[in-house]
C-alpha positions as CSV (number, residue, x, y, z in Angstrom):
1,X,6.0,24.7,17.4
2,X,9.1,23.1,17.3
3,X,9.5,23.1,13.8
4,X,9.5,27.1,14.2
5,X,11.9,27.3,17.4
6,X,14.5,24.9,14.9
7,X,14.0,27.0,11.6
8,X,14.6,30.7,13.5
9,X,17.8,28.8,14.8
10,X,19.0,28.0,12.0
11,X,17.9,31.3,10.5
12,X,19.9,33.5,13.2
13,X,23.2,31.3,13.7
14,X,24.8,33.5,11.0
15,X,23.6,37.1,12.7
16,X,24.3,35.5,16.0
17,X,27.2,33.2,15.6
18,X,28.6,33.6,12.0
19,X,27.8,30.2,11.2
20,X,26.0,28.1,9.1
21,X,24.3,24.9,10.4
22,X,25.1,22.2,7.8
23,X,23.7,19.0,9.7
24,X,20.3,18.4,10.9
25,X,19.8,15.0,13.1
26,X,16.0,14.7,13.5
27,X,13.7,11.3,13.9
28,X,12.0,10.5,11.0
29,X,9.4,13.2,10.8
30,X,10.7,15.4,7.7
31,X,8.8,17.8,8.2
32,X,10.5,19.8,9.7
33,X,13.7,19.5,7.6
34,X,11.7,20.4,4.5
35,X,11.0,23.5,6.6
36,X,14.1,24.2,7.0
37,X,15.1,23.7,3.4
38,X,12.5,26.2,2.5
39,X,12.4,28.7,5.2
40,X,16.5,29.1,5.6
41,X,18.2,31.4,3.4
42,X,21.2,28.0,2.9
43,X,18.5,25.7,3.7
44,X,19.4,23.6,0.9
45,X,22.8,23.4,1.7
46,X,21.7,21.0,5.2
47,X,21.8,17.5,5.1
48,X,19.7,15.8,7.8
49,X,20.8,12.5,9.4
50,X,18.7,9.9,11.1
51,X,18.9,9.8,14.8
52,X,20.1,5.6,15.3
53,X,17.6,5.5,18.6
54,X,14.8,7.2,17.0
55,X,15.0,3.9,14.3
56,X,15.3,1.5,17.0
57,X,12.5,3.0,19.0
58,X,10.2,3.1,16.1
59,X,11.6,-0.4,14.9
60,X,10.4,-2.1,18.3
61,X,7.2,-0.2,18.4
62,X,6.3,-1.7,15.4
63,X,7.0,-5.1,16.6
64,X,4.6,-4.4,19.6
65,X,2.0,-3.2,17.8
66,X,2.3,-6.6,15.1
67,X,1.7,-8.4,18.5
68,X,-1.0,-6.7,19.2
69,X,-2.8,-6.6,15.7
70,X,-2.6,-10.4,15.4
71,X,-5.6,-12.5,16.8
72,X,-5.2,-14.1,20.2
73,X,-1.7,-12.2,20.1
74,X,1.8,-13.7,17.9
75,X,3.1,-16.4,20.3
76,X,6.4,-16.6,19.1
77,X,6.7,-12.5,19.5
78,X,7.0,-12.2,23.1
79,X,8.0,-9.4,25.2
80,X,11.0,-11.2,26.2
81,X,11.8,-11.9,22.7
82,X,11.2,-8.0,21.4
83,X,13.7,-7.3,23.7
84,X,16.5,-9.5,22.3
85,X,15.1,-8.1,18.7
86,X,15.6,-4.7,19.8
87,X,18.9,-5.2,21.3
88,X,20.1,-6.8,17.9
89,X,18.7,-3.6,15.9
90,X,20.6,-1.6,18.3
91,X,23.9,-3.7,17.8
92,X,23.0,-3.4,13.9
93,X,22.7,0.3,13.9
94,X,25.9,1.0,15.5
95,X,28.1,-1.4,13.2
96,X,26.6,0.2,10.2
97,X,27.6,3.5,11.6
98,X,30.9,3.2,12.0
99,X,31.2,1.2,8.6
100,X,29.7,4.6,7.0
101,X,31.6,6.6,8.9
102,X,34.6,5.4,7.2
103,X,33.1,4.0,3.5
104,X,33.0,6.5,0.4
105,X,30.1,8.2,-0.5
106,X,29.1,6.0,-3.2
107,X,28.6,2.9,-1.4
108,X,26.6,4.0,1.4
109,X,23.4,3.8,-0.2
110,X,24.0,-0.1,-0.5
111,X,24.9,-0.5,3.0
112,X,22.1,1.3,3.9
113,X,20.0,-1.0,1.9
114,X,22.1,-3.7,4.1
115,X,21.0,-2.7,7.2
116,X,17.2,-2.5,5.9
117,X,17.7,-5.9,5.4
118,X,19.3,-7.2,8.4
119,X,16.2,-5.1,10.3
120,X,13.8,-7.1,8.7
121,X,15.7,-10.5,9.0
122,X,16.1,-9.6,13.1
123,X,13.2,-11.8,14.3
124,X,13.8,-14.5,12.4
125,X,17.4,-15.0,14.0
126,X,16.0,-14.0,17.3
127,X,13.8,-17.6,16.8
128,X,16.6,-19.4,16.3
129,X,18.3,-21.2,19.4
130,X,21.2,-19.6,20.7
131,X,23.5,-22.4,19.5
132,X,22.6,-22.5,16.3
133,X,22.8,-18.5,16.3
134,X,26.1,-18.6,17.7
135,X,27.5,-20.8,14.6
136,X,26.1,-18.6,12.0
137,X,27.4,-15.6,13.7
């Protein structure tokens, strides 16, 4: 259903409006982009982004469910400590954007490979005492 409502949008903004819609944010479901690149006359003219809370949503509901997957539960991953994780991812996300905001087109595939990174690395920092974290920061 909402896959439709979005592609007869995007179909009628030039009737309607006299415009073409050339960026789609969405979560991570592409679904409904390949829709629209199929369905939409300039569908393949679109570029979706990545919504930056979707990732960080997804991000922490992974760490919950590892929590819960693991026998007797992960100590070290606490609630407490997901927290701090997601708040890191969150920080993470938003540096990244506004460094590819700014950064030619043919270097943002490597920062985006950066920021992969530095999401898997986040709760092994997040174990770390503050101190320590504070001196590698």
């Amino acid at each position: 259903m909402e896959a439709d409502v979005l592609v007869e949008g995007f179909r009628q903004s030039m009737q309607m409006h006299e415009v073409q819609y050339r960026t789609f944010i969405g979560d991570g479901d592409f679904s409904v982009y390949h829709q629209i690149e199929s369905k939409v006359d300039y569908g393949r003219f679109v570029q979706k982004h990545g919504c930056a809370n979707h990732v960080v949503k997804c991000y922490t509901f992974r760490l919950y469910a590892i929590t819960k997957e693991s026998k007797g539960g992960w100590p070290r991953l606490s609630g407490p400590r997901i927290k701090r994780i997601k708040n890191g991812a969150g920080k993470a996300v938003s540096h990244y954007a506004e460094i590819l905001r700014d950064h030619p087109v043919d270097g943002k595939r490597q920062l985006a490979r950066e920021l992969a990174t530095e999401l898997r690395n986040g709760p092994k920092r997040v174990w770390l005492p503050l101190w320590l974290q504070e001196l590698l920061l």
